[in-house]
C-alpha positions as CSV (number, residue, x, y, z in Angstrom):
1,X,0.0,0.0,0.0
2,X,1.6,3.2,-1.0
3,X,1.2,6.5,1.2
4,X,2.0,9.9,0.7
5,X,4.4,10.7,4.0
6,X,7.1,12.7,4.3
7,X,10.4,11.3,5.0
8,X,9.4,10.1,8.5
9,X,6.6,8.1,7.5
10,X,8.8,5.9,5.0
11,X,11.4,5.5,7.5
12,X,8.6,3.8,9.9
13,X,7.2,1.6,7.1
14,X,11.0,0.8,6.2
15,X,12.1,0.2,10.1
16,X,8.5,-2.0,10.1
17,X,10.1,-4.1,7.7
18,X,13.2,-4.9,9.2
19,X,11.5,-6.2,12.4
20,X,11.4,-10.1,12.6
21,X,8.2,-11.6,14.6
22,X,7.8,-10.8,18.1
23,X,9.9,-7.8,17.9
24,X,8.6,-4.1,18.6
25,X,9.9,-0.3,18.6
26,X,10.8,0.4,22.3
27,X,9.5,3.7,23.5
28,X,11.9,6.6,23.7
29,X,11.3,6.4,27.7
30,X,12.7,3.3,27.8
31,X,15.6,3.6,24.9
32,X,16.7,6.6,27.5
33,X,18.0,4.3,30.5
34,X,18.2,1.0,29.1
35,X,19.4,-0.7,25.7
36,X,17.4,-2.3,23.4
37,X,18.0,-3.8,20.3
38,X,16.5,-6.0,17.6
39,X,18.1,-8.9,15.4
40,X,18.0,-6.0,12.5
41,X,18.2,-2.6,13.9
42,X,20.4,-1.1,16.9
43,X,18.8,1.7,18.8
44,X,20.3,4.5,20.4
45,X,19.7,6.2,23.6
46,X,18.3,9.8,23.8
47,X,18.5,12.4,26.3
48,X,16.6,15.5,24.5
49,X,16.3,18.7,24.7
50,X,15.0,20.2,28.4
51,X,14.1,16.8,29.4
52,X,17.9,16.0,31.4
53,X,20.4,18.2,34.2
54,X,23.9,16.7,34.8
55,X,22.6,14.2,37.0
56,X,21.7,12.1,33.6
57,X,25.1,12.8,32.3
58,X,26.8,9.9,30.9
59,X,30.3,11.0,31.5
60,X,32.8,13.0,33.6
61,X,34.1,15.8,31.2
62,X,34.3,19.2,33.9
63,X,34.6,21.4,30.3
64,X,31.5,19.8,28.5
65,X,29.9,20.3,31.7
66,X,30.7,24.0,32.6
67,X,29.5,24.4,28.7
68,X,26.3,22.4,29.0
69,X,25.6,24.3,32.4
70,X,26.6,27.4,30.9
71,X,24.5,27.6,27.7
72,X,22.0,30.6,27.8
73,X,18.9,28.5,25.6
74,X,18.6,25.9,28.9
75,X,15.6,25.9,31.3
76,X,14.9,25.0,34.9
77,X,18.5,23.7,35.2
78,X,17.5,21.6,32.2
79,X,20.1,21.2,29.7
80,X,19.3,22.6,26.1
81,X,21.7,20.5,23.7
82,X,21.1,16.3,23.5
83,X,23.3,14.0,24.1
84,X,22.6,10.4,21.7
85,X,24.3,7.1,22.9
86,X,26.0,7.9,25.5
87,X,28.7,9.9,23.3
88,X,27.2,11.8,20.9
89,X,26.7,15.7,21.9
90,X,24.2,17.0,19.2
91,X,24.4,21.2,19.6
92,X,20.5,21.9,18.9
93,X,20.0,24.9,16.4
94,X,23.3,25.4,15.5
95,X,22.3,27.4,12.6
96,X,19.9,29.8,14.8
97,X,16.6,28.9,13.3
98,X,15.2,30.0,16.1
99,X,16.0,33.1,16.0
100,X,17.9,34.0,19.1
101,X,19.4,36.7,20.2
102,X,22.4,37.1,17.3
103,X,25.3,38.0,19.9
104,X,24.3,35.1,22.5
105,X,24.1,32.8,20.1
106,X,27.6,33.6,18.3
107,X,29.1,33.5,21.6
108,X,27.9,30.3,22.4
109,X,28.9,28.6,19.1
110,X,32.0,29.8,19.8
111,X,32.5,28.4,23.3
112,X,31.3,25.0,21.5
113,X,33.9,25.6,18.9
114,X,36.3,25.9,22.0
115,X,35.2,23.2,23.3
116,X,35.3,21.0,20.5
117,X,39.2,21.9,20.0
118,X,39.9,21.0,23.8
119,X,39.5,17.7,22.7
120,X,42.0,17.8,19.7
């Protein structure tokens, strides 16, 4: 049966196909504190945007942290950028399309930058 979806809907009916019987999707909930996998696809953990503090964080880094802690966008001590599988720091609207404040922004790209070239 062919649908008109955008590219999220294909990737479900794709990801659907790749399931053997008696396998399901695990939530998000659960994919954020425990691993789960099926014989065809790996899943990756997600801590997103607002939802985690440095309580959740998967590692010891004091730089990342004083960045993370230090990043103007977060909310109720709630960290702004995600961190996916344990190791994967994604910066969330790196290109401002959301319109923040020009200077904030460009200063905290550049901390990242910094931060990223600690690590070098």
């Amino acid at each position: 049966m062919i649908q008109n979806t955008d590219n999220g809907g294909a990737s479900y009916q794709w990801l659907n196909n790749q399931l053997n019987q008696n396998e399901e999707f695990p939530t998000v909930e659960y994919l954020r504190h425990s691993q789960s996998n099926t014989s065809n696809i790996y899943f990756i953990s997600h801590l997103w945007s607002l939802t985690w503090n440095q309580s959740e964080l998967p590692f010891n880094n004091n730089l990342l942290l004083e960045f993370l802690k230090n990043d103007f966008r977060n909310q109720n001590d709630m960290f702004y950028c995600e961190i996916y599988d344990k190791c994967f720091l994604h910066y969330r609207a790196g290109s401002n399309w959301t319109y923040e404040d020009y200077n904030l922004h460009d200063s905290q790209i550049l901390k990242f930058k910094d931060l990223i070239l600690s690590f070098l």
